[in-house]
N, C-alpha and C positions, 0 to 999 in steps of 0.2 A: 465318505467320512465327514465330508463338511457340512452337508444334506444336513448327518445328524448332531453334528454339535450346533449348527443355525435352526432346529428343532427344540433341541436343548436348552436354550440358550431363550429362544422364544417363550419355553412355553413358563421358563423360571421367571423371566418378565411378569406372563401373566398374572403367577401367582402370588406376585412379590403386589401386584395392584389389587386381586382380591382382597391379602389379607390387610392391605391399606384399607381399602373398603370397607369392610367387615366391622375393622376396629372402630372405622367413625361412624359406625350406625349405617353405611349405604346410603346409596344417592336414592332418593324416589320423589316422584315428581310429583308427588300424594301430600308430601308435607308443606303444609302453609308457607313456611318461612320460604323456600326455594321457589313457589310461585311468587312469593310478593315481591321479590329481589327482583326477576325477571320483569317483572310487572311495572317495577318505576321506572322513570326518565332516567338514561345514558347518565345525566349532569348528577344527578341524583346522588348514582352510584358512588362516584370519584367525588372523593374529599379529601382536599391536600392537609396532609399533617404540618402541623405547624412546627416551623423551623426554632430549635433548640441550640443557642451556643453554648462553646463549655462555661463553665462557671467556676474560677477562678478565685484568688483573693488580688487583693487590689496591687500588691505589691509585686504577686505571679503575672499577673496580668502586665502592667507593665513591663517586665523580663521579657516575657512573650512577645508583646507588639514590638518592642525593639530588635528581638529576634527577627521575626516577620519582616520587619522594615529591613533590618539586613541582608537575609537572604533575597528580600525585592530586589532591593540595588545591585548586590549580585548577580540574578538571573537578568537585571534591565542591562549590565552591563557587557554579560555574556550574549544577551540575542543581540544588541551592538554589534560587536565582534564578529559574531557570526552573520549579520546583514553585509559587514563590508567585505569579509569574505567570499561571500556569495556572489559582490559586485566585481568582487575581482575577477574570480571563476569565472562570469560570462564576460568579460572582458576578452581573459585569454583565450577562451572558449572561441568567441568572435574571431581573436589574431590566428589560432591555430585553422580555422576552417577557411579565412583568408589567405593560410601558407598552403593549404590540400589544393585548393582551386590554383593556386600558380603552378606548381608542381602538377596537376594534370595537364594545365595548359603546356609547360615545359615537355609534360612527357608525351602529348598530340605534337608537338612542333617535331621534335626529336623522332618520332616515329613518324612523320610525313618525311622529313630530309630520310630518313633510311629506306622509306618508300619507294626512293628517286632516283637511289645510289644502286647499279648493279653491283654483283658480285665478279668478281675476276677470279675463276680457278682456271687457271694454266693458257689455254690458247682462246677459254669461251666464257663466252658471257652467261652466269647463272645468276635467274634472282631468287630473293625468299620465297620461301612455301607457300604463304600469306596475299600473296599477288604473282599473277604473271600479266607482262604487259600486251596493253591491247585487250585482256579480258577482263577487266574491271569499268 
């Protein structure tokens, strides 16, 4: 079933680019203009459109840039904010991965002393699962 709906499905592609085709007259490589396109320099090609601002009256225009200038200062004063924030977070970041590393160290110490300690059940000496002595 999926065979034929990805048949379907393809072949409604093709035809949906035919009749694109069709309608601009087809591509052929017969007609002058698509040679000469091909034919000039890359720089040629590419010509940047020349940049349009809105065009305002003068009185909008100022409304405008005062706007603008506003919400600057606002976003200047929110990535502020958010830079010191950030310094904070690896601050903490730093002290928290400082308390991880004490705490593994605590818990190697804490698990060598238990290492060292046998167990007392009743008249015999058992140790952990984890070690027995003399074989390590």
């Amino acid at each position: 079933m999926s065979e034929t709906t990805a048949f379907l499905a393809g072949s409604a592609v093709a035809g949906v680019a035919a009749l694109l085709m069709l309608k601009s007259g087809g591509l052929s490589l017969s007609q002058p203009e698509v040679l000469q396109q091909y034919a000039q320099a890359p720089s040629a090609l590419i010509t940047p459109a020349p940049i349009v601002g809105p065009t305002l009256p003068d009185n909008d225009n100022k409304e405008s840039e005062a706007l603008l200038r506003n919400q600057l200062d606002t976003n200047k004063s929110a990535t502020d904010e958010l830079k010191l924030q950030l310094e904070q977070q690896k601050f903490l970041t730093e002290q928290i991965k400082l308390q991880l590393e004490q705490q593994r160290e605590t818990t190697a110490q804490l698990r060598s002393q238990l290492d060292e300690q046998p167990i007392v059940t009743g008249k015999h000496l058992a140790y952990r699962d984890w070690e027995t002595p003399g074989l390590s």
